[in-house]
C-alpha positions in Angstrom: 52.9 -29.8 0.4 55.6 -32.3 -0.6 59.2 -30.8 -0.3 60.2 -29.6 -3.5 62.2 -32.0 -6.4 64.0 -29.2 -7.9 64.9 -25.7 -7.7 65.3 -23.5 -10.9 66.4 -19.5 -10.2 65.0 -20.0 -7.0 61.7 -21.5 -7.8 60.3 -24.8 -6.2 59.7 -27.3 -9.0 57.7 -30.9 -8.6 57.1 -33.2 -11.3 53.6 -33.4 -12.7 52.4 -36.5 -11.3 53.8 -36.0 -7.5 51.8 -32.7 -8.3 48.9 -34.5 -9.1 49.1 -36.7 -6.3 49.0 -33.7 -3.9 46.0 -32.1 -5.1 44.3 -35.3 -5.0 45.2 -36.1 -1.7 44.0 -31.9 -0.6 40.9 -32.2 -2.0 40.0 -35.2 -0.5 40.9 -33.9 3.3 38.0 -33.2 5.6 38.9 -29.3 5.8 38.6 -29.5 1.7 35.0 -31.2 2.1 34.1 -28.9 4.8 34.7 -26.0 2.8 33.1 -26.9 -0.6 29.8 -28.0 1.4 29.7 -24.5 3.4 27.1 -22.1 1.8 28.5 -19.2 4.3 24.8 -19.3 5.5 24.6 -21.5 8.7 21.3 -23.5 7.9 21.6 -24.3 4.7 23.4 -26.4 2.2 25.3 -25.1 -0.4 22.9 -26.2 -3.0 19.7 -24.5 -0.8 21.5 -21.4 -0.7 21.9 -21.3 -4.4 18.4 -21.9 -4.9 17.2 -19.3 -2.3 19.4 -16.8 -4.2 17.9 -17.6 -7.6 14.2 -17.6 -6.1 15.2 -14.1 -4.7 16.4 -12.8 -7.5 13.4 -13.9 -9.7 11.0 -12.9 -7.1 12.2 -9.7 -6.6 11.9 -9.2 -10.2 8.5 -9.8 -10.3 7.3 -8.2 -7.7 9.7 -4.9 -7.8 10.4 -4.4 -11.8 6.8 -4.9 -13.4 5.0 -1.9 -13.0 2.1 -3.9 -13.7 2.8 -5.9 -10.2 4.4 -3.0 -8.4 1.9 -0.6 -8.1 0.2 -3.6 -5.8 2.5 -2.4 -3.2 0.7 0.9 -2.7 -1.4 0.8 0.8 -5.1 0.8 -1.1 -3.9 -2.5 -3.1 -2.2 -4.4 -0.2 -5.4 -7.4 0.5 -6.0 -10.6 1.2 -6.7 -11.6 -2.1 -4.0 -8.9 -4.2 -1.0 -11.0 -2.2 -2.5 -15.0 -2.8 -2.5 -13.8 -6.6 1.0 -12.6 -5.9 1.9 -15.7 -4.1 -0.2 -17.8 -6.9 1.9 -16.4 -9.7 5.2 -17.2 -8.2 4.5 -20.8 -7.2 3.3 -21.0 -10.7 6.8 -19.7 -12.1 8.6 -21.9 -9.5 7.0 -25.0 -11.0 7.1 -24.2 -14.3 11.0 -23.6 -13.7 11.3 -26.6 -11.6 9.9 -29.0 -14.3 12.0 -27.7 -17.3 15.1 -28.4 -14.9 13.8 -31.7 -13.7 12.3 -34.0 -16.4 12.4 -37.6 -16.8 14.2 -39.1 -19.0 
């Protein structure tokens, strides 16, 4: 932090420009880049993480808050093909998602 310009009833005062300047030149240190690119979750991205967290949420949904979907999870319903339907209907969602959020232009 650049040493102050002024002082007004104790309070440091800069100009707005040298102000300026010093966040610029903050956000552009390493430590600044560092932290904006940390997701808090060791292997991945920040942008992965994000994803993962939205997938999560949406699966969890699916499979945990539609009655319909959540009686599956009682032992008699647990089979082969009663979790590739599962699995099925959430790559289907994921694409579906994946296109309205990536389209050409």
């Amino acid at each position: 932090m650049p040493p102050p310009q002024a002082a007004v009833s104790g309070r440091s005062l800069w100009a707005r420009p040298v102000a300026q300047d010093w966040v610029q030149e903050r956000d552009r240190s390493p430590e600044s880049a560092a932290a904006k690119l940390d997701s808090g979750d060791s292997d991945l991205s920040i942008g992965l993480a994000e994803l993962r967290q939205r997938l999560a949420r949406r699966f969890f949904g699916t499979l945990w808050e539609r009655p319909d979907w959540r009686k599956r999870w009682a032992r008699r319903f647990r089979t082969e093909s009663a979790v590739q339907e599962i699995a099925d209907e959430l790559a289907l969602g994921c694409g579906r998602r994946y296109r309205q959020h990536h389209r050409r232009p």
